[in-house]
N, C-alpha and C positions, 0 to 999 in steps of 0.2 A: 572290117576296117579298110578292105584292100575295096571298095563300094566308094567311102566317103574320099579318098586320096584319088581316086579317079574323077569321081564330079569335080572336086575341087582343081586338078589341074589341066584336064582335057574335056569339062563340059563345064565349063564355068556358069554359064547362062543358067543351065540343069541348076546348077550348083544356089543361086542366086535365087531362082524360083523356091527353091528350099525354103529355103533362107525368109523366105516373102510369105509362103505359106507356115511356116510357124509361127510367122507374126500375127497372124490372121486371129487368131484366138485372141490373146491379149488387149489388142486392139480394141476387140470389139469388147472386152471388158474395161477398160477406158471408157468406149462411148458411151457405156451405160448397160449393156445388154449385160445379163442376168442367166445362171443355169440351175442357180441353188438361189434362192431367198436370202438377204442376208442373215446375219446368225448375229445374236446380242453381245456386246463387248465383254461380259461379266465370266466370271467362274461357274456361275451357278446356272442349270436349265430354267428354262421360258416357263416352264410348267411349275417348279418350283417356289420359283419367283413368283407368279400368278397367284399361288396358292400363301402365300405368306402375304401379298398384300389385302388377300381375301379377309384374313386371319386381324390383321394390323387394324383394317376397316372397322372392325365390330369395336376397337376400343378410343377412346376419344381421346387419351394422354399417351399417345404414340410419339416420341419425341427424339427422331433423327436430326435435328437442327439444335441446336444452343447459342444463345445470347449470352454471350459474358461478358456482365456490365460489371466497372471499375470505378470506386471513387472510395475514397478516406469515410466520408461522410454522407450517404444517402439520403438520409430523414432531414430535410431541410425542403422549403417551400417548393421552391421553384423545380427543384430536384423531382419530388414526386412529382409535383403537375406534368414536367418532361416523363416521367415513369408511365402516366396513366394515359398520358397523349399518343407514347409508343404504341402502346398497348392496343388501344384504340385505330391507330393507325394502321398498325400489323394486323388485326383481327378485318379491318375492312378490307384485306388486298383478296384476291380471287386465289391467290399463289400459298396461303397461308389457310389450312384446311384448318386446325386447331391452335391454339396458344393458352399454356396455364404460368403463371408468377404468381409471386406472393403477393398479391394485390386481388387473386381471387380467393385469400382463405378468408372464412366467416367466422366469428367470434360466438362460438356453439356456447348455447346453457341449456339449463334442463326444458327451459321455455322455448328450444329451439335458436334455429339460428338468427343474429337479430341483427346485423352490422359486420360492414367488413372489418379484419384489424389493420388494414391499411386501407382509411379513408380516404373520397374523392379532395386533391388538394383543393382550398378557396381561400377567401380573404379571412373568415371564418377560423380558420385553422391556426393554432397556437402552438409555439415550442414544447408546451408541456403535453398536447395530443401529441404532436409526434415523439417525444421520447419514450410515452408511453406505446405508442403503436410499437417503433423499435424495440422494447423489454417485451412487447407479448409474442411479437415474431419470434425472436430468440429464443423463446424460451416454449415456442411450437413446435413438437414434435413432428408434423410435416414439412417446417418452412426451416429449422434451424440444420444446415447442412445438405439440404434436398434443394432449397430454394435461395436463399440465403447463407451466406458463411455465419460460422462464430462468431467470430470479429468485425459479422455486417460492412466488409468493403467489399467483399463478390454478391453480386445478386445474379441470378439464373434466367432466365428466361426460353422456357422450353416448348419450340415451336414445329408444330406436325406439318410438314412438304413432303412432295413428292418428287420433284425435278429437282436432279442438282442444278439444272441452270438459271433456276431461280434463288440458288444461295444468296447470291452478289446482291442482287436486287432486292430480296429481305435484310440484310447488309445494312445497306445503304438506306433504306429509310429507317431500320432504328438510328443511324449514325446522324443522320437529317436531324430529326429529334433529340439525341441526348447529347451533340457535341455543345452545342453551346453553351449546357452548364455543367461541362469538364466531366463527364461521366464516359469513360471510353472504352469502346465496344470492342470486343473481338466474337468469333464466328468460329463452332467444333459443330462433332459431332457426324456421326457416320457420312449423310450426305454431305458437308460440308470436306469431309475428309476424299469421300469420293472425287466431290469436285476439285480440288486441290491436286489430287492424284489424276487425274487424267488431264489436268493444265499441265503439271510437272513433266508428265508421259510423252504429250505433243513434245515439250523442248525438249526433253531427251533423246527423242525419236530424232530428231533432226540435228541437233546435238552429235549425238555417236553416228550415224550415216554420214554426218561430214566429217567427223575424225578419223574413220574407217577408208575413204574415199581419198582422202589428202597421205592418208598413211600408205596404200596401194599407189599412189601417185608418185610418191618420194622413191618408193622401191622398187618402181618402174624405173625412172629414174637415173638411180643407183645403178637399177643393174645393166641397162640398156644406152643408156646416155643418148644413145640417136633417135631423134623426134619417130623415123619411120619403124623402127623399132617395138618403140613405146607404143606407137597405136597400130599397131599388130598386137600384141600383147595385152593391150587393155581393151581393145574393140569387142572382142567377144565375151569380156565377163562383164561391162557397160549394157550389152546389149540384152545377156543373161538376167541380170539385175531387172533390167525395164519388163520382160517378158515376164517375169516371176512376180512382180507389181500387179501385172495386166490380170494374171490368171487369178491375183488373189481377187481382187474386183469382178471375174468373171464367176469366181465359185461362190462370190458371197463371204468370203474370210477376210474381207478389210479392213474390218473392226476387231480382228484379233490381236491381241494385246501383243503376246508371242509373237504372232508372224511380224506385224508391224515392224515391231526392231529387232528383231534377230538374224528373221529370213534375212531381208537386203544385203547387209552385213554380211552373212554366211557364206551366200551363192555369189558375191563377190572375191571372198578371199577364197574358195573352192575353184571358181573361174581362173583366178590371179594364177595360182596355183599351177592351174593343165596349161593357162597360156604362157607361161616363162618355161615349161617344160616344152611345151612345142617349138617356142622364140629358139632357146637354148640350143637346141637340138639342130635348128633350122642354120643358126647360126654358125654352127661347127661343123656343117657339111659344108656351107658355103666359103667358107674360110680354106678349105682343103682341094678347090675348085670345081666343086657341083655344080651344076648349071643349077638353074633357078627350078625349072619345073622339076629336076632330079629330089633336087633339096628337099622341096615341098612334097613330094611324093612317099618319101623314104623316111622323113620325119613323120607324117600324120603315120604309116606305118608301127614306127618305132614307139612314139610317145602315147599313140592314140588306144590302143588297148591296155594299156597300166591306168590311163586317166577312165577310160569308161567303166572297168575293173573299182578303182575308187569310189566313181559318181554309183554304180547298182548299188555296191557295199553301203554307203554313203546311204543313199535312197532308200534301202530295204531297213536303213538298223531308226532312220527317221518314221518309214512306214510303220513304221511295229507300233506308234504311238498314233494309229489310227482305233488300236485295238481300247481303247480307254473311252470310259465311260461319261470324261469329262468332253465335253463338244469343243470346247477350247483347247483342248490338250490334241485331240482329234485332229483337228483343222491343222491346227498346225501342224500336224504331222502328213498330214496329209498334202498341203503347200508345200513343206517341204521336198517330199519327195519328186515333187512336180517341178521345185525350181532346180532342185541339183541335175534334173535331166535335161533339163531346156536349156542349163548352162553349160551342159555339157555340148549339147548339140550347137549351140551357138559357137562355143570355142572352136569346134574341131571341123564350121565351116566357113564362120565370116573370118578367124585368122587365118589359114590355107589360102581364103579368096584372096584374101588382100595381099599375102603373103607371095605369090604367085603373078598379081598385077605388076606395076610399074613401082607401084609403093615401094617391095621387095626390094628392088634393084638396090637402094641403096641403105640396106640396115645390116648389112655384113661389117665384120669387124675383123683387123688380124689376131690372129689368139694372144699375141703378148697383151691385148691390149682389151681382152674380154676379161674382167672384173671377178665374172661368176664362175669361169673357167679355172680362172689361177686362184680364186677361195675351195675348190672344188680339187683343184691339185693336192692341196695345204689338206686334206681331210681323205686322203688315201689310205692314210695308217689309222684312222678308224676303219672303214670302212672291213681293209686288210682283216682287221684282227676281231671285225664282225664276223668272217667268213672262214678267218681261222677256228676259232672257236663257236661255231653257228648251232652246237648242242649244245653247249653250256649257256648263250645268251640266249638261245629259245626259252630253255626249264628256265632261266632266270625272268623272263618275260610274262612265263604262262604263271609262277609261283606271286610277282605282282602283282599280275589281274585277279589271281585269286579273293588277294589279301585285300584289295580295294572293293570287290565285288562283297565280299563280307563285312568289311566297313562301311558301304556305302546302304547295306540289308539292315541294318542296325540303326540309320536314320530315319527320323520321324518328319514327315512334312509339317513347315510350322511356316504360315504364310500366314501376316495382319495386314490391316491396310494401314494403320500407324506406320508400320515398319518402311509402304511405300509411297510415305509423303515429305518432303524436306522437312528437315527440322526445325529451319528457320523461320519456318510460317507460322502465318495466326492461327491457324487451324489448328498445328501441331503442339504449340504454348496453352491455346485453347483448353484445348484437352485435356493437359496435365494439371492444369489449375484444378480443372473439375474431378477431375480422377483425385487430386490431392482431396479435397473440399469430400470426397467419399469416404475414403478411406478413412480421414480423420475421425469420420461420422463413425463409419463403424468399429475401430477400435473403441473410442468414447464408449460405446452401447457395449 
């Protein structure tokens, strides 16, 4: 440490070129450049996946997508005509490899199959065929629950794709089709859920990185009140943050679900962390009349081996989740360990740099009037009586971990994708209609 408190206050430039060659990686994963291939966004291996669409391929009622169409009353003219034009419509698109409804079962006799039980609608077509179509559906053992509700106001429509980003767009043209005679559409079903779940995931993502950021913000803040202060203290976990971005775009892990929102988040408030410990620090020598370079020198000394101490610990217990068989669980452990060092290294030299410039001069405070100092007073007699009694709250710390480490042996991993879509979507009501519409089916049996 007694290395890094040198460049930073008697070879700045040194210091600065640092600081420019760490950027150097990141960067170039920004511009595009590549060291690892990207890696697929999913839980599951490329190989896996390959192999199960292989599997999927050889059957023709493959059915990831669901149409759940809505109306009181079905079997009426215009109604099916809209039913068979969907149909029709969806089987033309490129995007739609299979589609079955009950509009494809055939009215089997021993002569073979002769006629659909849901006729092509025409002018032709009389209230009395269609109530009888409706009594023979219902009462089909493929179509009454599998295709059709009981009670004939859900019909199914169960549609083989392969891109979630052609949900909306299957969507959207049964909805073309059956809104105008009140039949209304909602959209389940794995991909469907999929897609849903990674719209929801974008706004999340960005979502909590602004909540995280405004939160770090306020408690800069709080604790520093002085602008120059605050950007000593936040410059090196900002700059942390962007370099742990870069590298995940440099390794190919930009599509991890994990890293996406957790890293940024993480290597931010771990940064936040070493740099109010460094500020802190910086600030209470200065207050007592350090000159600046002393200050600066004596703090990266003080604070800077407890925070690098942290950041290995930190890195190694992330590392260990390289050891996993999942690529995702992997990567991300493996980002990790790569952001908590880069923010480390960021803290403990663009704060010192700036720390040390002109910036410095003015973010000293007198002690009555440092915030975190006099909360820090007010909390001696914990501290105290940590150190009085420091074998008793050991064995009570190590007898905790125990007890959680065996509680935590005892859980089973239980992750759906149900579980990570809103509930408030179509998708998610989707689902449960059909799941209902199952169930019913198979208690009845």
């Amino acid at each position: 440490m007694q290395l890094f408190a040198r460049i930073c206050v008697d070879h700045r430039l040194l210091g600065w070129v640092l600081v420019f060659a760490l950027g150097i990686p990141p960067t170039l994963g920004f511009l595009g450049y590549r060291v690892a291939d990207p890696l697929p966004a999913g839980w599951v291996a490329p190989e896996v996946l390959e192999e199960l669409q292989e599997a999927e391929a050889k059957f023709k009622s493959n059915t990831p997508l669901v149409l759940v169409l809505e109306h009181d009353e079905f079997f009426q003219r215009d109604r099916i005509a809209a039913l068979h034009e969907t149909a029709a419509a969806l089987r033309a698109m490129d995007e739609v490899l299979h589609l079955t409804w009950m509009g494809d079962l055939p009215e089997v006799s021993l002569r073979g199959a002769q006629k659909l039980l849901l006729p092509e609608s025409g002018d032709h077509l009389t209230a009395d065929q269609l109530a009888e179509s409706k009594q023979a559906l219902l009462a089909h053992p493929l179509a009454v629950e599998n295709l059709i509700s009981s009670d004939g106001r859900t019909v199914l429509m169960l549609v083989d794709a392969r891109v979630e980003s052609h949900v909306q767009k299957i969507r959207s043209v049964a909805v073309q089709h059956l809104a105008s005679v009140g039949i209304q559409t909602r959209v389940t079903g794995t991909l469907a859920l999929y897609d849903i779940h990674n719209r929801a995931l974008a706004d999340d993502h960005i979502r909590i990185q602004l909540l995280a950021y405004s939160l770090v913000g306020v408690l800069l803040i709080l604790i520093f009140r002085r602008p120059m202060a605050i950007i000593i203290a936040g410059s090196g976990p900002v700059v942390g943050v962007i370099w742990t971005l870069g590298w995940l775009q440099l390794i190919g892990q930009s599509e991890n679900e994990l890293a996406k929102i957790i890293l940024p988040v993480m290597v931010m408030m771990i940064g936040f962390t070493d740099g109010v410990h460094l500020v802190v620090r910086l600030r209470q020598l200065r207050s007592v009349g350090t000159s600046v370079r002393d200050s600066v020198h004596q703090s990266v000394l003080q604070t800077g081996p407890a925070c690098l101490l942290t950041s290995i610990t930190t890195a190694i217990g992330f590392g260990s989740l390289m050891l996993s068989n999942s690529e995702m669980i992997a990567g991300f452990g493996r980002t990790a360990a790569i952001g908590v060092i880069v923010t480390f290294l960021a803290v403990i030299l663009i704060s010192p740099l700036l720390a040390v410039s002109w910036i410095g001069q003015r973010m000293h405070v007198s002690p009555h009037q440092d915030s975190l100092g006099l909360l820090m007073h007010r909390l001696v007699g914990v501290i105290s009586f940590s150190s009085r009694y420091a074998k008793s709250v050991t064995v009570t710390g190590v007898v905790i971990t125990v007890g959680c480490f065996v509680a935590s042996s005892r859980l089973v991993p239980d992750d759906r994708v149900s579980d990570r879509v809103p509930h408030g979507s179509e998708e998610w009501q989707a689902m449960h209609i059909v799941t209902f519409m199952w169930e019913e089916f198979e208690v009845c049996g």
